[in-house]
ROKOL-323594 format. One record per residue (C-alpha): residue in three letters; x, y, z. Coordinates in steps of 0.05 Angstrom, whole numbers, plus 32768, in hexadecimal, padded with zeros to 4 digits. Layout:
<pts>
alaXYZ
...
</pts>
This chain:
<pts>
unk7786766879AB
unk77A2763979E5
unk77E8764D79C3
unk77DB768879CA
unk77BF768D7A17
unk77FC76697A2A
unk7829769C7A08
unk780376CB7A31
unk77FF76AD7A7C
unk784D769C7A6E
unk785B76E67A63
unk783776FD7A94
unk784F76C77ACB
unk789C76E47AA7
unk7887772C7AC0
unk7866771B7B0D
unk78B676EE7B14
unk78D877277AFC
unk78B6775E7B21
unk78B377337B60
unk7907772B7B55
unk790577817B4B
unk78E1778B7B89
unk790D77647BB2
unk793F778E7BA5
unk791277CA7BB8
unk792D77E27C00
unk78EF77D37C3A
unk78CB78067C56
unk78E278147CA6
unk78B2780E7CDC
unk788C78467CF8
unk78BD78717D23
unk78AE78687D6C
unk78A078B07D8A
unk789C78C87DCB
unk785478C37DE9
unk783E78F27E27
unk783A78D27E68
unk780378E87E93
unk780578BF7ECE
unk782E78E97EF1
unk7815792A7EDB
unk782B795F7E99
unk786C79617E87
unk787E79167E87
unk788978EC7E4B
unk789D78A77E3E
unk78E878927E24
unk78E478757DF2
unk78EA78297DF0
unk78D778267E40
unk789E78317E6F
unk78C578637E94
unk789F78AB7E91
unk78D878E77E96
unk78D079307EA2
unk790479637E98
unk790479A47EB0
unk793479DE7ED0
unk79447A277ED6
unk79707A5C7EB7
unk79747A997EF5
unk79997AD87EFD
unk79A37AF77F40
unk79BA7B357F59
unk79BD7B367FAB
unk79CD7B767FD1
unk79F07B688013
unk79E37B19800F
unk79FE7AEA7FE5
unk79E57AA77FC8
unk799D7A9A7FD1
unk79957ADE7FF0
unk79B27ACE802E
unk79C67B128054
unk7A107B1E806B
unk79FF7B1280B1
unk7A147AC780B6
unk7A557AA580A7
unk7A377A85806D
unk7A367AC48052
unk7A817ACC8058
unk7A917AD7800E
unk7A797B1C8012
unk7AA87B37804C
unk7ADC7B2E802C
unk7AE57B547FE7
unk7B267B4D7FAE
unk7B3D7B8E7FC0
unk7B817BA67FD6
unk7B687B8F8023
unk7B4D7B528022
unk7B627B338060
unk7B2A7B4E808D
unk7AF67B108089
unk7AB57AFB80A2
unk7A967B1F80D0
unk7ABA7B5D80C3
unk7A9C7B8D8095
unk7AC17BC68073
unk7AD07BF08032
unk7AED7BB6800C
unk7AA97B8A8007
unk7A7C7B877FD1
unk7A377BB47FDE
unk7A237B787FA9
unk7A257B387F84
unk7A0D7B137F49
unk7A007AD07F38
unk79E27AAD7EF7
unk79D07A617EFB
unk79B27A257ECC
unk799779EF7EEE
unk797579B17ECB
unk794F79777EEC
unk793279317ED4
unk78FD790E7EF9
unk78EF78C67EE0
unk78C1789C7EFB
unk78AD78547EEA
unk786E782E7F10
unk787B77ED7F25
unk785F77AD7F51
unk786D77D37F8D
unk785F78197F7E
unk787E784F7F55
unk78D278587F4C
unk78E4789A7F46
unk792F78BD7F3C
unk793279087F47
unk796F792E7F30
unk798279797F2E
unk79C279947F18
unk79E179C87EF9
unk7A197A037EF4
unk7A1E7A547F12
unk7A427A907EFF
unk7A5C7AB97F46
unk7A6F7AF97F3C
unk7A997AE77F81
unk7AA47AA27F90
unk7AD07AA97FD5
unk7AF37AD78004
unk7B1A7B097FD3
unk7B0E7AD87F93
unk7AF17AF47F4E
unk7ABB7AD27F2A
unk7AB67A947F17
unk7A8F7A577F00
unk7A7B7A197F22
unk7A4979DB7F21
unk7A0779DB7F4D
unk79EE799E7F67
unk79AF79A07F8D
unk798479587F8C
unk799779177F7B
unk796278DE7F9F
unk7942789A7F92
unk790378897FAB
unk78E5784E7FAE
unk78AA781F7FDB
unk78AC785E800B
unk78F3785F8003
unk791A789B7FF8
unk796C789D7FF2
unk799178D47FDA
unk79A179297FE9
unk795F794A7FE9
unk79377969801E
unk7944794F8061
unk7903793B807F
unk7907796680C3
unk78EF79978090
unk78B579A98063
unk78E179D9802F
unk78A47A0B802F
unk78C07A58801F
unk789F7A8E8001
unk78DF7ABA7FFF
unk791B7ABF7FE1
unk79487AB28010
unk79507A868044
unk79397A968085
unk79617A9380BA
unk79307A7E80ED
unk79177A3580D7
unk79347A0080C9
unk793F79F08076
unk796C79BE806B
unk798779958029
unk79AA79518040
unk79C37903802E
unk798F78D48051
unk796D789A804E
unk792878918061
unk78DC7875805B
unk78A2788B805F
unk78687861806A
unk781C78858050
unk77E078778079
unk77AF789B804F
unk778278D08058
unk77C578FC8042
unk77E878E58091
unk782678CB8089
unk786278C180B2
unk78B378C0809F
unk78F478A580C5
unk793878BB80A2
unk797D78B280BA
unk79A278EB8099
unk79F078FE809A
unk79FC791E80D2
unk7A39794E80B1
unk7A01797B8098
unk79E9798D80DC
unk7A22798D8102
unk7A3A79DA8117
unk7A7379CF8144
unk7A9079CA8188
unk7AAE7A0081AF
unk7AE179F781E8
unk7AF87A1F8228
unk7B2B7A1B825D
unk7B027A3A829A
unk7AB37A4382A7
unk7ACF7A8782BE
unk7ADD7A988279
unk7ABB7A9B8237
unk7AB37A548218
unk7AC37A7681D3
unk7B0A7A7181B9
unk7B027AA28187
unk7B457ABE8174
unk7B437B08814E
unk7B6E7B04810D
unk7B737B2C80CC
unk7B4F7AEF80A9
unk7B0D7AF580D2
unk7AF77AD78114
unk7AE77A88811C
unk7AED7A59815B
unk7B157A1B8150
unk7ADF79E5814D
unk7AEC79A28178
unk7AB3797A8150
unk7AC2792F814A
unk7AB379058111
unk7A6B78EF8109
unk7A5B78A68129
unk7A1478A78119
unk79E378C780EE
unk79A778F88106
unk797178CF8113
unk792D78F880F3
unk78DF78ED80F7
unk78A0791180E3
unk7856790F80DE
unk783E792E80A8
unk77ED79458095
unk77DB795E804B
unk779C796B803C
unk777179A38010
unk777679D88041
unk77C779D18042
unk77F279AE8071
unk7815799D80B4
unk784E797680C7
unk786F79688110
unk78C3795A810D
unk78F179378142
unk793E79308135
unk797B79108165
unk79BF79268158
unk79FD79118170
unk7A2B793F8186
unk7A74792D818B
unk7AB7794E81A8
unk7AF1793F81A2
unk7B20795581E7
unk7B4E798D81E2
unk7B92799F81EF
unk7B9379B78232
unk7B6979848248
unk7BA179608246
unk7B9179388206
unk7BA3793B81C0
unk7B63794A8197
unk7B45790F8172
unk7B6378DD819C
unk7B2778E181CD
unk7AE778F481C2
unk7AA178FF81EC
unk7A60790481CC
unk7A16790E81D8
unk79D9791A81B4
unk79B8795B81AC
unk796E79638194
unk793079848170
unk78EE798A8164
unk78C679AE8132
unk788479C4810F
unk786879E680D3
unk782479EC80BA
unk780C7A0C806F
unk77CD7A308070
unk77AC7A308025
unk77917A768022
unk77647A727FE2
unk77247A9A7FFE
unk775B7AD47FFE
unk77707AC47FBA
unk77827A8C7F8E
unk77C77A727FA8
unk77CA7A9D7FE7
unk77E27A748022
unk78087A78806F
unk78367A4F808C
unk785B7A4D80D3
unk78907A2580ED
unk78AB7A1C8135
unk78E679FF814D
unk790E79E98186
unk795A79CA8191
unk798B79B581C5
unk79CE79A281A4
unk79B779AA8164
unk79BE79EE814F
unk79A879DE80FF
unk796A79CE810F
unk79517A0E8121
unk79707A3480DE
unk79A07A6580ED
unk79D77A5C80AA
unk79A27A778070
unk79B67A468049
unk79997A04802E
unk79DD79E4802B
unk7A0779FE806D
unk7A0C7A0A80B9
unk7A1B7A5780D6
unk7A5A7A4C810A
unk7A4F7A958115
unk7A1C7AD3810C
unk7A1C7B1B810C
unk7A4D7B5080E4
unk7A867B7C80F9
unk7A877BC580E2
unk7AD17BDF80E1
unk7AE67C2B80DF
unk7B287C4280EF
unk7B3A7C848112
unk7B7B7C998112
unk7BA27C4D811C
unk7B717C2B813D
unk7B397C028120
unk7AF07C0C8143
unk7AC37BDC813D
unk7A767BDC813E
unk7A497BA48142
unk7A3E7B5C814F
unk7A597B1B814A
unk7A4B7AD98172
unk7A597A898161
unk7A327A53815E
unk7A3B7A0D8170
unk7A1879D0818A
unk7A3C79CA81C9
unk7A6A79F681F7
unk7AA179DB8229
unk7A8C79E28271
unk7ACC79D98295
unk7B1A79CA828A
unk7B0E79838283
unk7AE97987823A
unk7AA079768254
unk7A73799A8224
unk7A2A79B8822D
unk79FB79BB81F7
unk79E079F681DB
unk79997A0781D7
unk79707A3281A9
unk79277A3D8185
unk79037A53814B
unk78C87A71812D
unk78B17A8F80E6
unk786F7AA680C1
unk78727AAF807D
unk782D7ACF8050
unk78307AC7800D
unk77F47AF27FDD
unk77DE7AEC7F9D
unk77D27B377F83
unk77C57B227F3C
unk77CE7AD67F1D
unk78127AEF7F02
unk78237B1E7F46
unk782C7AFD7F85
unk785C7B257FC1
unk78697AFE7FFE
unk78757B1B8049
unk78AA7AF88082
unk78B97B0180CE
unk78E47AD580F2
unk79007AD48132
unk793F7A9D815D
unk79607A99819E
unk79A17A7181A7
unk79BA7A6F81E4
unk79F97A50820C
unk79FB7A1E8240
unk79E07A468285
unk7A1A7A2F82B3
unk7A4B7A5F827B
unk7A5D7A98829E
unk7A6C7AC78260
unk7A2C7AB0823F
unk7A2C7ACB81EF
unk79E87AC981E6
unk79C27AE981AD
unk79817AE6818B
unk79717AF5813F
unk79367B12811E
unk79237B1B80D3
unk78EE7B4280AA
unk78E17B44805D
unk78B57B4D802B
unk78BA7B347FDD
unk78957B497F9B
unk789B7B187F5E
unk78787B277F18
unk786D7AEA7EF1
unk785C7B107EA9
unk78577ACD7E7B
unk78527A847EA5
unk78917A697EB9
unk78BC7AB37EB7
unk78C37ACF7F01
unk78E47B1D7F08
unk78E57B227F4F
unk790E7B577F8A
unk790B7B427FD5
unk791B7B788015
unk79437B5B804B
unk794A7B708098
unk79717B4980C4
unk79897B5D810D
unk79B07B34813F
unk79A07B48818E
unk79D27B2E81B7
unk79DC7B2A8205
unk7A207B56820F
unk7A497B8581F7
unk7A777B8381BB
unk7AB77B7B81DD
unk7AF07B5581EB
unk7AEC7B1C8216
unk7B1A7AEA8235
unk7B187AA6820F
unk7B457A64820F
unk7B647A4E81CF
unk7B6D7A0581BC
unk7BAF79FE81E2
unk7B937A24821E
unk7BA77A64820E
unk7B8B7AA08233
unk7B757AC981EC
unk7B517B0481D7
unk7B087AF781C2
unk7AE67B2F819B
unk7A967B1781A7
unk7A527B3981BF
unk7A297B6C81A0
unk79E77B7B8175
unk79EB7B8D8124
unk79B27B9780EA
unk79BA7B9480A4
unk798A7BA08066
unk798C7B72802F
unk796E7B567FF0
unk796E7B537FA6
unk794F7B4E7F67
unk79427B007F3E
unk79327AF67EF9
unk79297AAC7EF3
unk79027A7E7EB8
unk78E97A3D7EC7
unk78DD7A067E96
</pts>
């Protein structure tokens, strides 16, 4: 028996050796795969990356727009910003901005994709966040007498940090409220490079100083030879009208503050800029331009406040802003456009009997400061602001939206041919929202510009002191608007 139970232990000790040497050879079985887990400190939509304790949300937009006397973001051709659309491909195509005739589009289109990531990671001293949106369009008319084409979007890239914020996002003389679909013209809405903090003191107060570039404010500076005259040099050519601008390089940024409110029944916020303005000497001044220079610094101040409306119905709400510059012509709106100043406003009807052209209509410049006299002293220009804009909630998925807007911008009082002009603007917008996230939405447009004299031509001084023709003065309207399909995800 013992013989045989060590026959059998032996065989069996044989079999654990040689299945421990087979499983060696078996391959191991890999660890769990890590997968993405939702992040909710920040709200829905974020998740973690893997391998880090940063929490990522990615989002963006595919929209297609179709704009009917405007052009990008609905902005009516009233405004040199608007440019592209006075000037069509046709067999013409010299007659620019602000002349109007048979060889503009009625309309444009545009298609764009945008995607954004916002990742944010909490730390010792608070939360880091990096915001960035980006993206391509599709213009059915890209430029004065250019076909379509495509082209990359950029719209945010920022850092913030401790109260810190650095980057191109929303400058903070603004609150970036807008129910409509354009931009208005009266108030100030204005994407910029800054750098600034802003320090909470609960209770939703707060309070923010940014320096921001100053090149995204800056209009221009117009020059004259003679109080006598008209401080514009605006030459008439087959290309459009334009003054030739005597801004100096920037020395300083704008200097920017706010106090800001939020609480549950919306929210208020009070804005103060300084901007320098400098010019450089002309010509017949007897200097060479951008040898010497002059400068000084233009302001403004501003308000809006958000009413939440929901005893009306869920999501309703009001808001009004007010504003008021010297020097600093941005500030008050005026381009219709998130991303550019108007050196001009107004539009040029053109009709020819027999050989002669006749022109209807209206068409004034814009800067932030005038010349005064023959030596190159300059005046700053002054102007104000002030928008309401509704915005009702018929149904949860159909909401419309309702706009008035009025500005003044006037010259410096001791001009003698003072082009002043003030600018009014009504719409109204319906969007249906059938399914969340899908908007299918048309906006109605009217714009007018009032101005102080006559269309006509006036004696102005060129750059080299000149005695020129000046084609300026008037009053215009114009309807506009358009239809936007856009999904958001």
């Amino acid at each position: 028996m013992k013989m045989v139970k060590s026959l059998l232990l032996g065989s069996a000790a044989g079999l654990v050796a040689v299945a421990g040497a087979q499983a060696a050879d078996l391959p191991v079985k890999a660890k769990a795969v890590e997968y993405v887990k939702v992040c909710s400190a920040y709200g829905a939509g974020y998740f973690y990356i893997p391998g880090t304790d940063t929490c990522i949300k990615i989002g963006g937009y595919a929209r297609f727009d179709t704009y009917i006397n405007s052009v990008g973001t609905f902005n009516p051709a009233i405004a040199s910003p608007a440019g592209t659309i006075f000037n069509g491909a046709g067999a013409a195509g010299a007659l620019a901005y602000p002349f109007s005739d048979g060889d503009d589009n009625d309309y444009l289109t545009r298609v764009r994709g945008t995607i954004d990531f916002d990742a944010r990671t909490q730390t010792d001293y608070g939360t880091l966040r990096s915001y960035v949106r980006f993206g391509a369009e599709w213009n059915s008319q890209s430029g004065a007498g250019v076909g379509p084409n495509n082209g990359l979007y950029f719209e945010r890239a920022f850092i913030q940090f401790s109260g810190f914020t650095f980057g191109y996002t929303q400058s903070f003389f603004d609150t970036g409220l807008n129910y409509m679909l354009t931009t208005p013209y009266a108030g100030s809405n204005m994407w910029t490079t800054l750098a600034a903090y802003t320090a909470q003191f609960g209770n939703g107060f707060s309070a923010t100083l940014s320096l921001e570039d100053t090149a995204n404010r800056t209009t221009g500076v117009q020059m004259s030879g003679s109080t006598a005259q008209p401080v514009f040099g605006v030459s008439t050519v087959a290309t459009g009208l334009s003054y030739t601008n005597f801004q100096g390089g920037q020395q300083a940024p704008d200097i920017v503050a706010n106090l800001r409110l939020d609480q549950a029944w919306g929210s208020a916020q009070l804005s103060g800029a300084l901007h320098q303005v400098v010019a450089t000497l002309p010509w017949y001044a007897g200097f060479v331009p951008g040898i010497e220079t002059s400068s000084q610094w233009g302001w403004a101040i501003g308000g809006t406040v958000e009413f939440k409306l929901p005893f009306l119905a869920a999501g309703d709400s009001l808001f009004i802003q007010a504003g008021y510059e010297q020097g600093a012509a941005s500030y008050i709106g005026l381009s219709g456009t998130a991303q550019g100043r108007s050196v001009g406003v107004g539009s040029i009807d053109l009709t020819q009997v027999g050989g002669s052209l006749i022109a209807n209509g209206a068409f004034y410049t814009v800067a932030d400061a005038v010349a005064t006299n023959v030596f190159g002293d300059t005046s700053l220009t002054k102007g104000w602001s002030l928008q309401g804009q509704f915005r009702h909630y018929w149904t949860p998925g159909l909401r419309s939206a309702l706009y008035a807007g009025y500005l003044s911008y006037e010259v410096p009082d001791n001009i003698v041919a003072a082009f002043d002009f003030n600018m009014w603007q009504v719409g109204v917008n319906t969007i249906w929202s059938p399914v969340k996230n899908l908007d299918i939405g048309a906006e109605v447009l009217y714009s007018k510009v009032d101005g102080s004299v006559p269309l006509g031509q006036y004696t102005a001084i060129s750059n080299t002191g000149t005695a020129i023709g000046s084609l300026m003065g008037g009053s215009t309207d114009i309807w506009s608007g358009g239809v936007r399909v856009q999904r958001n995800f």
